[in-house]
N, C-alpha and C positions, 0 to 999 in steps of 0.2 A: 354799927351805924357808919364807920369809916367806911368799912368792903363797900354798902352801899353803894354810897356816894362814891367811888372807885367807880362801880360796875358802872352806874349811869353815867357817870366821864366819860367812859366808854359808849356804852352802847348811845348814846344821847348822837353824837352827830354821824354816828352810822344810819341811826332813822333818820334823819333829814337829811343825809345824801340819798340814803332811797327814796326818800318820798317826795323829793324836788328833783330828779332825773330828770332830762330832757324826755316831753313825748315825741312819739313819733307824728311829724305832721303829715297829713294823707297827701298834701298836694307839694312836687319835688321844687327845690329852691335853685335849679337850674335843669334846660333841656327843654323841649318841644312845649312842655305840658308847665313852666315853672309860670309865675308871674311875670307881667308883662315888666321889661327895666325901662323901656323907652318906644315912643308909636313916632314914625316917622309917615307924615301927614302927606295927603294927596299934592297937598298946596306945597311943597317941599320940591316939587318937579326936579328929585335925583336920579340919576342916570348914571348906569352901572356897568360893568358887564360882568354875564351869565355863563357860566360852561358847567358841563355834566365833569365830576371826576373820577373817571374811571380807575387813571393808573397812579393815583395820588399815591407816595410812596412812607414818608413821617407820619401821616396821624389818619388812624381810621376817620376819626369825624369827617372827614371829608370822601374817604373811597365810595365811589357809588353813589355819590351825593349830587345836588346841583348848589353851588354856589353863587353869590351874586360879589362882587368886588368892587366898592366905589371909594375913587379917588378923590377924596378934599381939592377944592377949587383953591389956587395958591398956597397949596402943604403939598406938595408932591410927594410924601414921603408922609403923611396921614392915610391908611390905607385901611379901611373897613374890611372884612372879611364875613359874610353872612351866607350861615347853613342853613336851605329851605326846606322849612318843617311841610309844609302843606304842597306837593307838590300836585296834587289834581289841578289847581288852578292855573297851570302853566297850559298855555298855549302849545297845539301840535309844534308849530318850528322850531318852540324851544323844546320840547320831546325826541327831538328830530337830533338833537344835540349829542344823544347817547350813541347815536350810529357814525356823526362827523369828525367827531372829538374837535368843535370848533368852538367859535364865542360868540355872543352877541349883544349889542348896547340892548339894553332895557329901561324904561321909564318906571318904576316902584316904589310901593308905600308897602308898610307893614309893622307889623310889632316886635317887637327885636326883647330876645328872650336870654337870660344868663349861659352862657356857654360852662360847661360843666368841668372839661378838663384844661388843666392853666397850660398857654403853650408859650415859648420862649420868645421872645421878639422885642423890637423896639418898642417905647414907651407909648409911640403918635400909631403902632397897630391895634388893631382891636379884635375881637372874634366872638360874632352872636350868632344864637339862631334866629330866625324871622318865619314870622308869618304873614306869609303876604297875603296884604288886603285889595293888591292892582298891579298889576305886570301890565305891561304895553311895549311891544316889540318897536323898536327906534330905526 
C-alpha cells in the first residue's frame, strides 16, 4: 500500500503537468496577424513621417520595410516607431519611396499591433506594427 501511494506521489502531478500544458493558440500574440493593442483613430489627425528602409542595418524588422515615425507633440524624445503591415494601401508617391530613398509627412490612422522582437531603447521609444486604416500624403 506504501509503493502505492509512492508511485501516485509520483506519477500524480506528472499528469497534471501534461494535461494543463499550454495549447497552442492559432492566432500569434504579436506581428502583422496578433490582436489589435491599440487603434489610433481618424480624429487623432497624427502626422508622421514615412520612408521605405532599404539599407536599415540593426534589425531585420525594419529592412525592406516602409515605416511611419511620429514624434510626441512636446516630448521630443517620445518617438513611436511603426512597421506597415498592409502596404497595398499606400499611395504611388509613397511607393515611389523605394527608388528615392526619401521621407515624407503623412496624415494616418491605424491599428497598431505587438511587435514581436524586444529592441533596446529608451523607455519614451516604442515599436509596433500597424495597419493602416488611412494614409494621406501632407
Amino acid at each position: 500500500m506504501k509503493r502505492i501511494l509512492i508511485i501516485a506521489a509520483i506519477i500524480s502531478p506528472i499528469t497534471f503537468l501534461s494535461s494543463s500544458s499550454c495549447k497552442k493558440s492559432t492566432q500569434p500574440d504579436c506581428g502583422c496577424d496578433a490582436p489589435i493593442k491599440t487603434t489610433i483613430s481618424d480624429t487623432s489627425n497624427l502626422i508622421g513621417t514615412i520612408e521605405y528602409n532599404k539599407y536599415y542595418n540593426s534589425n531585420d524588422n525594419f529592412k525592406n520595410k516602409f515605416t511611419i515615425v511620429y514624434v510626441e507633440r512636446n516630448c521630443s524624445n517620445c518617438i513611436h516607431t511603426m512597421v506597415i503591415c498592409n502596404q497595398d494601401i499606400l499611395p504611388q508617391r509613397v511607393l515611389d519611396l523605394k527608388q528615392t530613398n526619401q521621407s515624407l509627412q503623412v496624415k494616418f490612422a491605424g491599428d497598431l499591433k505587438q511587435f514581436c522582437e524586444k529592441i533596446i531603447a529608451p523607455g519614451d521609444y516604442t515599436y509596433e506594427y500597424i495597419i493602416l486604416t488611412k494614409i494621406i500624403v501632407q
